[in-house]
Structures are given as structure tokens and as C-alpha cells.
C-alpha positions in Angstrom: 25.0 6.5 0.3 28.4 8.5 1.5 31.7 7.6 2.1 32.3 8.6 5.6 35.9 8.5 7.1 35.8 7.6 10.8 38.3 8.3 12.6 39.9 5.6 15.7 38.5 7.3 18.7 34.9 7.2 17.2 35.1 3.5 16.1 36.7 2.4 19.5 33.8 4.5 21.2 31.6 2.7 19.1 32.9 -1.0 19.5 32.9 0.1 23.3 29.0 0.5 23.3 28.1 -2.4 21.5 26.2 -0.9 19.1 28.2 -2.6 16.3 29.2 -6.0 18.0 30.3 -8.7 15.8 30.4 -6.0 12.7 33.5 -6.2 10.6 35.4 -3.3 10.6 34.4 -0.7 8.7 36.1 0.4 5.3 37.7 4.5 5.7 34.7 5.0 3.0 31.7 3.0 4.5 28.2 4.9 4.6 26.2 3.6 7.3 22.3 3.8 6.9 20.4 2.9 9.9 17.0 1.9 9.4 13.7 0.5 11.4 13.3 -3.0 10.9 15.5 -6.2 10.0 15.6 -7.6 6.5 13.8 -10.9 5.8 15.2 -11.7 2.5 17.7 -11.3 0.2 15.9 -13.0 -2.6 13.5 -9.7 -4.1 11.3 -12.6 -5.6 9.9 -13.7 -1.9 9.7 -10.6 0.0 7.2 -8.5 0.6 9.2 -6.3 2.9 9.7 -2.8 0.5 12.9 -2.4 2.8 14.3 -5.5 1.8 14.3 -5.0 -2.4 15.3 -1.4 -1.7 18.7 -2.5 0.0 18.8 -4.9 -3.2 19.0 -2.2 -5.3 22.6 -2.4 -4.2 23.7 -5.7 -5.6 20.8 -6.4 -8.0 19.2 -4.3 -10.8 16.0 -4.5 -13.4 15.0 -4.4 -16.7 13.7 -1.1 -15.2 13.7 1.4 -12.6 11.4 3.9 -11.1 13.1 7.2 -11.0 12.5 9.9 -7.4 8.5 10.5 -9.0 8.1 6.7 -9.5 7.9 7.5 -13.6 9.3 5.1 -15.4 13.3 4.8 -16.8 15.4 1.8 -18.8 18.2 0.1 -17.0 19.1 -3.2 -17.9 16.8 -2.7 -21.0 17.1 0.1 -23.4 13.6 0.6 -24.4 10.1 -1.9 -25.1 7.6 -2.2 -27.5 4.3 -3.5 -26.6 2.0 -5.3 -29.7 -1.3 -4.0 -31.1 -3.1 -6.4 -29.1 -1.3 -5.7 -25.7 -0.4 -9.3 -25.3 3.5 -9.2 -25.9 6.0 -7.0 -25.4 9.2 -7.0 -27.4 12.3 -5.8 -25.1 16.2 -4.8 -26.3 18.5 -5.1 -23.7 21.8 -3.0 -23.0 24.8 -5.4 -24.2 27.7 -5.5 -22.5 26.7 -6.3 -18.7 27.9 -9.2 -16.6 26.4 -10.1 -13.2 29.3 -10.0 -10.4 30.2 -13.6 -10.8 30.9 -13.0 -14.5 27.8 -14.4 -16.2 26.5 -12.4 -19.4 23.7 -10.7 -18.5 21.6 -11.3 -21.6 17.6 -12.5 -22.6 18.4 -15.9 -21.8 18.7 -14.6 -18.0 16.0 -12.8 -18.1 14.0 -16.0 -19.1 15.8 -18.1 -16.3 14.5 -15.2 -13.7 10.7 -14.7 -14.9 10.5 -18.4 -15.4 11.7 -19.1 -11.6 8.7 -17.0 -10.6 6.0 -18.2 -12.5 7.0 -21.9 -11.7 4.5 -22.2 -8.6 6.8 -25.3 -7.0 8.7 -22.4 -5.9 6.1 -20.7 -3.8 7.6 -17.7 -4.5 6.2 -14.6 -2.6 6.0 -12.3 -5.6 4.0 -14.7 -7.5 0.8 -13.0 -8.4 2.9 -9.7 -9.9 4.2 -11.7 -13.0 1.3 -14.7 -12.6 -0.5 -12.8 -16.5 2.8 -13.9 -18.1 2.3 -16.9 -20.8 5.8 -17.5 -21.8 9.2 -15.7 -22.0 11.3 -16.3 -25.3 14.9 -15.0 -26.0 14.4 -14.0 -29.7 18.5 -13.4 -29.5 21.1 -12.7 -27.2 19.8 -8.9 -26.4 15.8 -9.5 -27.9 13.1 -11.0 -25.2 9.8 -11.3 -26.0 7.4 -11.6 -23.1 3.7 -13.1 -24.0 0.9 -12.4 -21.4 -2.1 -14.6 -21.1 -4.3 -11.3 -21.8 -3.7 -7.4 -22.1 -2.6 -5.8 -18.7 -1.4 -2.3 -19.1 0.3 -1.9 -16.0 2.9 -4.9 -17.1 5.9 -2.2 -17.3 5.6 -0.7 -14.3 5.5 -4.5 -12.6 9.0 -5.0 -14.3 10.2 -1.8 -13.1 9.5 -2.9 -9.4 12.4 -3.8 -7.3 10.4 -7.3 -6.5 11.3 -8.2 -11.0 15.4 -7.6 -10.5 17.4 -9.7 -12.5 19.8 -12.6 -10.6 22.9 -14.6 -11.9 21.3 -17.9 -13.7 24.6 -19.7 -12.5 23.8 -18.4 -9.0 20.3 -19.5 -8.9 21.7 -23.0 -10.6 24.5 -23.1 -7.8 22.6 -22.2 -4.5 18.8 -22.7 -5.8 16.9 -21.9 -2.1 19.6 -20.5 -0.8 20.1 -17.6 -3.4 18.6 -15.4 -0.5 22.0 -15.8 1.3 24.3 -15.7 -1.6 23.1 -12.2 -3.6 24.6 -12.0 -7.3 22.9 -9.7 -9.8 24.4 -6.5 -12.0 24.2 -3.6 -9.3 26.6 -1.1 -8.6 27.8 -3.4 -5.2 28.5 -6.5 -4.2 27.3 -8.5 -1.4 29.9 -9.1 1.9 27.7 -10.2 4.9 24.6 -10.5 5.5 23.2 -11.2 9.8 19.7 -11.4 9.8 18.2 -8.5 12.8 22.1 -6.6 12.7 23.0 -5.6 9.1 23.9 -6.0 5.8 27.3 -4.6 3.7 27.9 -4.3 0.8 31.1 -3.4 -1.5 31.8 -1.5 -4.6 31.5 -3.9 -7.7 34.9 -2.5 -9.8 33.2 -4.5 -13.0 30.0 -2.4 -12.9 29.2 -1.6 -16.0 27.9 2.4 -15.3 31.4 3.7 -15.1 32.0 6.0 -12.3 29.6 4.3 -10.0 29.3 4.0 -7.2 31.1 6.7 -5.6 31.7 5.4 -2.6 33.2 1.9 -1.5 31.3 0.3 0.9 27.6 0.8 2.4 26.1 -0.9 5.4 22.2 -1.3 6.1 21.8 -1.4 9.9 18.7 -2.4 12.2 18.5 -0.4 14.4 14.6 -0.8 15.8 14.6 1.8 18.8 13.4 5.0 17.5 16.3 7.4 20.0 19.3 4.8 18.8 18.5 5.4 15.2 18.5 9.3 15.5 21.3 9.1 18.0 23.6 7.3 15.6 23.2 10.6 12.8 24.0 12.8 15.9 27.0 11.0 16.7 28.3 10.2 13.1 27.9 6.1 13.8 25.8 6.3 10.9 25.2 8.6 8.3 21.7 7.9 7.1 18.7 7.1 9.3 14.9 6.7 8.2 12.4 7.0 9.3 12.8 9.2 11.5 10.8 9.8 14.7 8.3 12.5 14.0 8.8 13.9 17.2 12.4 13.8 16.9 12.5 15.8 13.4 12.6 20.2 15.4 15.0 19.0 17.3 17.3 17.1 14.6 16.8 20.3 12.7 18.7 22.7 15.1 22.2 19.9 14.8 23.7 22.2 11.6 25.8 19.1 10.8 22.5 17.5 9.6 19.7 17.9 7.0 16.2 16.5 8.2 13.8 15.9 5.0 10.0 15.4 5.1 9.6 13.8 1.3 6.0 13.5 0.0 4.9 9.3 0.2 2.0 7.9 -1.2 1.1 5.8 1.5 -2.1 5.8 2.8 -3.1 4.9 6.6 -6.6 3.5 6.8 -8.6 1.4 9.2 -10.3 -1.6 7.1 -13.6 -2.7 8.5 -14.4 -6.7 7.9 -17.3 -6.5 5.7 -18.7 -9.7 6.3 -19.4 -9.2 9.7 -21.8 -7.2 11.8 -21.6 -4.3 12.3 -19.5 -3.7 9.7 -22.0 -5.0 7.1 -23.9 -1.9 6.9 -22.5 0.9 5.1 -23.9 3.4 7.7 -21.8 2.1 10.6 -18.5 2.9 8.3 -19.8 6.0 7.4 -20.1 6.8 10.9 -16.4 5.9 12.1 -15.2 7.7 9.4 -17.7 10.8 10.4 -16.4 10.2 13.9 -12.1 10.8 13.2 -10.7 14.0 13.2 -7.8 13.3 11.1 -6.3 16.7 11.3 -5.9 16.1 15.4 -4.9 12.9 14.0 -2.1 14.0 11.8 -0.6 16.5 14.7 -0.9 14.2 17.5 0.5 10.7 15.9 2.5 12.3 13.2 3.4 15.9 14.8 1.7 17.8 11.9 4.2 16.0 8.9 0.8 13.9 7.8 -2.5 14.8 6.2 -5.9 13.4 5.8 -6.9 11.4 3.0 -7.3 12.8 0.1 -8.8 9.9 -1.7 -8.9 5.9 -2.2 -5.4 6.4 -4.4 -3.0 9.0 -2.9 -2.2 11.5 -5.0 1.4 11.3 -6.9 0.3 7.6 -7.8 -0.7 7.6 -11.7 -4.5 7.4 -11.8 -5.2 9.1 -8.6 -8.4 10.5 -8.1 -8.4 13.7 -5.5 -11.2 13.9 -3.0 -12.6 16.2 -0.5 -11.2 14.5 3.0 -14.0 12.9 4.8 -15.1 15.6 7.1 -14.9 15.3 11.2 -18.4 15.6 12.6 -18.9 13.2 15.2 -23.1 14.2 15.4 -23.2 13.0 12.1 -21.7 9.7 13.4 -23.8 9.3 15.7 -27.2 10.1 13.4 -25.9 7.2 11.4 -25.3 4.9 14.1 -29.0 5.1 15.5 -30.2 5.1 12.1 -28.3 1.7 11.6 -29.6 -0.2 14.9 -27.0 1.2 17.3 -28.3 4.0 19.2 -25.5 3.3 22.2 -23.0 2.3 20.4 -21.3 -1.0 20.0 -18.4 -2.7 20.8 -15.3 -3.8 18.8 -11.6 -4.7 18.3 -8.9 -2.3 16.4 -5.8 -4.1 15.5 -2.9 -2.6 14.0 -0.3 -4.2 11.3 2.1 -2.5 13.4 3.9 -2.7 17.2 6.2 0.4 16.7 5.6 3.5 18.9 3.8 5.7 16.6 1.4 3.4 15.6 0.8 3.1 19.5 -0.4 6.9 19.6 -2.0 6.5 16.1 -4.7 3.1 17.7 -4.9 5.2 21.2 -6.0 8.6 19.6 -8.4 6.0 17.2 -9.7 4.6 20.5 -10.5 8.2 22.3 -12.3 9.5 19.2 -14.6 5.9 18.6 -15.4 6.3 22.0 -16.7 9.6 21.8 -19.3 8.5 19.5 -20.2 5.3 21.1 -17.7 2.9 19.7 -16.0 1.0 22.4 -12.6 -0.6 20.9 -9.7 -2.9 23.0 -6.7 -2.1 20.8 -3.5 -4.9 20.2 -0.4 -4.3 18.4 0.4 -7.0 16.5 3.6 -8.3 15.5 4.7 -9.3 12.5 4.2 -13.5 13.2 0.8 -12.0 14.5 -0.2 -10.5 11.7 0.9 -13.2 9.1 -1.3 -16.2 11.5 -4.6 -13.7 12.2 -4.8 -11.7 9.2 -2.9 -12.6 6.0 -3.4 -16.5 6.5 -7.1 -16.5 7.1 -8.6 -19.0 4.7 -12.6 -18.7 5.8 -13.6 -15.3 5.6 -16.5 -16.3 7.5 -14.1 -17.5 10.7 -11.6 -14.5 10.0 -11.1 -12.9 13.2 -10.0 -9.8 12.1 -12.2 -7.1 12.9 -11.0 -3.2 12.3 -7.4 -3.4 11.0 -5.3 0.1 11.2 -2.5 -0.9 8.0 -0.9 1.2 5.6 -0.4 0.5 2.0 2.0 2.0 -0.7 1.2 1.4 -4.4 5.1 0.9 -5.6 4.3 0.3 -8.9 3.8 3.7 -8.9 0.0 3.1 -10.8 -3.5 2.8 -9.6 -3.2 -0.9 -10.2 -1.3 -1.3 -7.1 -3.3 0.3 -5.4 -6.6 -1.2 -5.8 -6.5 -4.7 -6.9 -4.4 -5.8 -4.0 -6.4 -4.5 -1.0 -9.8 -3.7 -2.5 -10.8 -6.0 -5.6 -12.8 -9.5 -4.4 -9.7 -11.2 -5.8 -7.7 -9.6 -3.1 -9.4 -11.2 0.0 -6.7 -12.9 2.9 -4.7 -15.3 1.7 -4.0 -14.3 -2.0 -3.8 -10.1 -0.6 -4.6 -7.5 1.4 -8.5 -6.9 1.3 -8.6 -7.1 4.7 -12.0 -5.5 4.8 -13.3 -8.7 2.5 -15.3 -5.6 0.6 -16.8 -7.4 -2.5 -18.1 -5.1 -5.6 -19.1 -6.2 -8.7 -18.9 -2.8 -10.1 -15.6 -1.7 -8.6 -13.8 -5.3 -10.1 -15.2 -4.5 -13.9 -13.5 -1.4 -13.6 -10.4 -2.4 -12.1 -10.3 -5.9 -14.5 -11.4 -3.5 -17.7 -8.4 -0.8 -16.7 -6.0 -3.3 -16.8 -7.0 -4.9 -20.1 -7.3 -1.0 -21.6 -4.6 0.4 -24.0 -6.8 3.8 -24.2 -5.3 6.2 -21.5 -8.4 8.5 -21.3 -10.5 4.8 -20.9 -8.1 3.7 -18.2 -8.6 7.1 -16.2 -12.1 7.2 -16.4 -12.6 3.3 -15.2 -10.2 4.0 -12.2 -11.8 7.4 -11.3 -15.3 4.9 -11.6 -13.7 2.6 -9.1 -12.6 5.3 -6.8 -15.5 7.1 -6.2 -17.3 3.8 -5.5 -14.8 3.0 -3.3 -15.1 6.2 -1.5 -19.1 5.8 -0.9 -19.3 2.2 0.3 -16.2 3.4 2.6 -14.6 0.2 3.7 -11.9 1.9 5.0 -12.4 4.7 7.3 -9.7 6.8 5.2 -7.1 8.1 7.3 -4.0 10.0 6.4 -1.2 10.2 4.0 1.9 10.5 5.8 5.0 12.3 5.0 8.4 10.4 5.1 10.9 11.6 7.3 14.5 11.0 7.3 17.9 12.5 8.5 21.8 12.8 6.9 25.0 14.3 7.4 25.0 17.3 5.5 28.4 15.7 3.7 26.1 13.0 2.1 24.6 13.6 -0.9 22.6 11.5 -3.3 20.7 9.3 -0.8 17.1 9.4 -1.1 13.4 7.9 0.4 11.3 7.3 -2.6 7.4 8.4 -2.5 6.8 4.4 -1.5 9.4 4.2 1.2 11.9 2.8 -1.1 15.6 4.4 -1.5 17.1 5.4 -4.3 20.6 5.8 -4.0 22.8 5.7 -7.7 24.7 8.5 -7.0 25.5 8.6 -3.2 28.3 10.1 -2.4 30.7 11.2 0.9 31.9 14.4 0.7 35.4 15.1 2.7 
């Protein structure tokens, strides 16, 4: 982010609101980034919260790193060699780097990190992405050799996650559990302060090895949850950086010629998942029908004013493996052919729940409501929060006593391949607790081609198995398949070099304040 130099009367104006109580004063140079939602964790091992290992990119780095079209790059690593057989991969690291506390950053701490994972004692959140690993061997100081328990070709792209950064073995020896408070890794920063729900700074780390980052010399994350206070802030210079950005919000920011609104393309898909396992949802005509019965165009203008766009597929597009389809079509007659045709001539009636409490998901579940309804669907509608969500949904251990129902979620594949995308929320592997499949859709055919893809070395193989998957996907329709949103966010012109990746992630190496 930007250096931004504030001058008295603005930070006595701003202490006087209360917007930053209890913040330590800022640094001349501080970029302020004010974002939706508090950080839950420090530690990018047990978080699932992409906000939360995209502010570690400040203090922490990987092996490697997803550039702004979620391709692949080196960091802490210079390059990798994978074996014949797919099962190892041989991995040279940059010499030269210390972690902020001092520690060599070498293939011994690479070991100590991927070893912390894998040990289950931990119950570390990010489990499952490194869980194919056999063993981790440091050949030599700047050699690592990573063994996998059987091919899985998406193994780079898992390291090059923000969730597979690498932490100071003398910081995980000193504060074990606690590492989540304490931060030490290679980044560009270091950590100051952390208050859970206010904000997070960070300062410049003067031994970073990448000389002439970073540019500026302090950076604070803020929560700020109400949608007018976080575009407020840009307007008044309190904070230089705010996303998202209320969609409704984005014509008017645009007229302030002080700031630059951007609508960036995402690949996250919204989608309602239907539980599989229970009636109605069992038949393959009632999901049919509520897809047949959303007009996701009226969708994408009313919930998202116009800066979304329906589905264009299972996988959306920009994620490697993507296969483009024709949007399911609006035609509520259609709907309701299918529902008589399937036993429900009137109708029935159901509950829509959505992962999310935040005002445009509010519009997004009402507009869902009105357009069931139309076609005979009768749905009561909760937001659930976030302790909600973790107790009704992700913790469900019966899927036969799972209470969820129709489930409006969203999903980003930030591994940046089809993988991601699939295995989590749609393979039988994936059902509440161990993922996301929150539709409990089971096909036989659809895991062969996602367990085959993975165990595939043959690019043109790997394309046509997920492509397989896809349009299976698409026909048994699990999901009515919603929209792909665009991400919006909003700067001060003078900052330069802070970006929202396709999955909602930032990117932000070269950030920078101009005078």
C-alpha cells in the first residue's frame, strides 16, 4: 500500500470521532487499508479466512507466489523439479534470506513448517491442502525434497497459496500455539500490533532481503464492517484503500477525482447448493427447476448494480481448467413443467440460508425469495453469522440430520486450478465436516475424474477429465449456478501498486504513496 502523510488537523479530527480509538499513532508514511471483516488469525496454517493470509503476505512469504492472473512465480524458491513418477519434487531455494528474528531461512525451515501441518495433534485448519505429503527431507542447506504419498498435479499451486507461507522455526519453537499472535516470517514487514475486530500494523522490515522494498513504512489493515464508514474513510483520506466496496456506492465514488474506483475480474462463483439427500432436492428435476426459475441477469443489476454476471460454468473462467458454459437460461414455465413433472404441481416449501449477514447478500436471498415464489417455491430466508454457519453447516457430522437445506455461499478457487474448485465443494470426499459440499451431491463418475486429474501428468488428459466433471456437474445441477461477481475496490489516486487479486486476495509488493 501507499505512504500517506496526514497532516495534524485530519488526525485530531480523526481521534475526535473515534474511528481510530485505542490506535497507535500513525507513522507520516502509514497506508491505511480498510477492509470488511475482522481477522481471525495470524497463523496462515489455521485460517480459512482468504482476508487473513492476504494481510500475511505482509510479514510472511512462500516458497511461491501467485502473480495478479493467479499464474504461478518463485519466491522463496528459485525453481522445482517434479520426478518422472510425479511423487517428489526436488526444490532450490534462494540463499541468503533471514526471517525478521534472524533465523536462516533455509530447507531445514521449510521441513519444520510442512511438518507442523501434517502433524494432526495440531488440528491445524489447513490440513487437508498438504495431507498427500509423505515426508519432507532437506537434501542440503538450499535442496528440499518433498515426497507425496501418490501423484497430485496441482501440488505447486498448493505451495504457492498464501495458506503454505513459511514461519521462523525459532518462533514456532518459542510461542508454539501462540505463533498466531507473535507473526515472524521473511516478508517485506514486520508485525507491530495486532487487536482482534480493530486492526492490524505492520512496519517496514530494513533486513528484507528484496532491496528497495517496501516503499513505504508502515501499513495498517483496518475493520471497518459498515459498508458507508469504509467508503467514507477513502473520501476523507482516513484511509487510503477500502475493499470491497459497496456496489451501490461505486457511480458515486467515481465522480470524487481524488479517487480511482476498480471493478477487477474474480473468479468467485455465487451459487445456491441444494442438500441432495433430502426431499425435494433428491430429484434432479426440482434443481433444474430453481435454476430454470432465477433470472440472474435481474440478479446481477439488482444485488450487484450490474458489476456481476451469470454463471458461466461449474469452474469460473480465469481459473486453469475452466470449462465455459451457456448460463442456465431464465424461464420460469419451464420451472414449473419440471416441478409438476417431479410431484410438485403447487409448489413446495423450503428454507434458503446464506453463508453471509452483510447487506448485499440481504438483497441477493430477498430477490432469490421473490423469483422461487413466482414459480411456486415458498422459502423463509436467515442470514447466518459466522458462529452460525460453523455449528449448522460446516460441523454437521450426519448428513442424514444435516439441517441445512438451500445454502446461497460463494466459493473462490485460490489455487488458481480446477482442483480447488471441485474437490472441495463438489467431490463425495468434500461433504460437512471435512469441506464444503454442502449440497452432499455424490457422483461416482464426477470423483474418477476429479481423483484421475489430480494423479495426471498429461495436460491434454487433465483438461479433458475436468471438462468430464464439469459438464456432469452442470446436468445433475446441485447448485442452481448463480453469478460471478466482479470485485470492487476504491484508492487515492496517489497510491499505486495495491491490488485485489481474481480470489479476493491482495497483492501488494510494490505499493507505494506518491507525495
Amino acid at each position: 500500500m501507499k505512504s500517506f502523510k496526514i497532516k495534524n488537523t485530519v488526525l485530531a479530527m480523526t481521534l475526535a470521532t473515534g474511528l481510530f480509538a485505542g490506535l497507535p499513532a500513525m507513522a507520516s508514511e502509514d497506508v491505511t487499508v480498510a477492509v470488511e471483516i475482522a481477522l481471525d488469525s495470524l497463523d496462515p496454517y489455521n485460517t480459512n479466512s482468504t482476508l487473513s493470509q492476504a494481510v500475511g503476505k505482509s510479514y510472511y512469504e512462500g516458497l511461491f507466489q501467485f502473480d495478479k492472473d493467479l499464474k504461478v512465480q518463485p519466491l522463496l524458491a528459485e525453481s522445482s523439479e517434479p520426478s518422472e513418477d510425479g511423487l517428489s519434487y526436488t526444490i532450490k531455494l534462494r540463499d541468503g534470506i533471514k526471517f525478521q528474528d534472524g533465523t536462516d531461512f533455509n530447507a531445514e525451515a521449510v521441513k519444520v513448517n510442512l511438518e507442523r501441518v501434517l502433524d494432526k495433534s495440531n488440528g491445524l485448519a489447513r490440513y487437508n491442502q498438504f495431507s498427500r505429503i509423505k515426508s519432507v527431507d532437506a537434501v542440503d542447506p538450499l535442496t528440499v525434497k518433498i515426497t507425496l504419498n501418490e501423484p497430485f498435479s496441482a501440488f505447486i499451486n498448493s505451495l504457492a497459496h498464501p495458506s503454505a507461507m513459511m514461519i521462523s522455526p525459532a518462533a514456532l519453537k518459542k510461542w508454539g500455539k501462540d505463533i498466531t499472535f507473535h507473526p515472524v516470517g521473511t516478508g517485506p514487514f514486520e508485525f507491530v500490533d495486532w487487536k482482534p475486530a480493530e486492526y492490524l500494523k505492520v512496519k517496514k522490515f530494513d533486513g528484507y532481503w528484496n532491496k528497495g522494498y517496501p516503499k513505504i513504512d508502515t501499513l495498517t489493515f483496518r475493520t471497518v464492517t459498515d459498508n458507508n464508514t469504509r467508503a467514507a474513510m477513502v473520501q476523507t483520506g482516513e484511509a487510503q484503500f477500502a475493499y470491497p466496496l459497496p456496489f451501490e456506492q461505486a457511480k458515486l465514488l467515481e465522480k470524487n477525482d481524488k479517487l480511482e474506483v476498480v471493478a477487477a475480474p474474480s473468479i468467485i462463483a455465487r451459487y445456491i447448493s441444494m442438500n441432495m439427500q433430502h426431499k425435494p432436492f433428491d430429484d434432479a428435476r426440482v434443481r433444474q427447476a430453481v435454476n430454470y426459475a432465477i433470472n440472474k441477469e435481474a440478479l446481477a443489476k439488482v444485488a450487484f448494480a450490474g458489476y456481476a454476471f451469470p454463471s458461466q460454468g461449474v469452474v469460473p473462467q480465469g481459473v486453469a481448467y475452466a470449462k465455459k458454459m451457456d448460463p442456465w437460461p431464465y424461464d420460469p414455465k419451464k420451472a414449473r413443467e419440471l416441478l409438476k413433472e417431479a410431484g410438485y404441481p403447487d409448489g413446495f416449501k423450503s428454507i434458503l440460508w446464506s453463508a453471509y449477514n452483510d447487506g448485499t447478500s440481504a438483497k441477493v436471498v430477498q430477490f432469490l425469495q421473490q423469483q422461487l415464489g413466482q414459480v411456486g417455491i415458498k422459502v423463509s430466508v436467515e442470514l447466518l453469522e459466522s458462529g452460525q454457519r460453523v455449528q449448522r453447516v460446516q460441523s454437521a457430522q450426519d448428513p442424514k440430520t444435516a439441517p441445512v437445506r438451500m445454502y446461497y455461499a460463494g466459493w473462490s478457487a485460490s489455487t488458481g486450478e480446477a482442483d480447488w474448485a471441485l474437490r472441495p465443494l463438489l467431490a463425495t470426499s468434500g461433504w460437512p465436516p471435512v469441506f464444503n459440499n454442502t449440497a452432499y451431491y455424490s457422483n461416482a463418475k464426477v470423483d474418477e475424474d476429479i481423483k484421475d486429474a489430480l494423479l495426471t501428468t498429461d495436460d491434454a488428459k487433465k483438461t479433458e477429465l475436468y471438462a468430464d466433471a464439469q459438464e456432469q456437474i452442470w446436468k445433475d445441477a446441485p447448485w442452481a449456478f448463480l453469478t460471478t461477481i466482479k470485485l470492487l475496490s476504491v484508492h487515492n489516486k496517489k497510491l499505486t501498486g495495491f491490488n485485489v487479486m481474481p480470489d479476493g486476495s491482495f497483492q501488494f509488493k510494490d505499493v507505494d504513496l506518491q507525495p
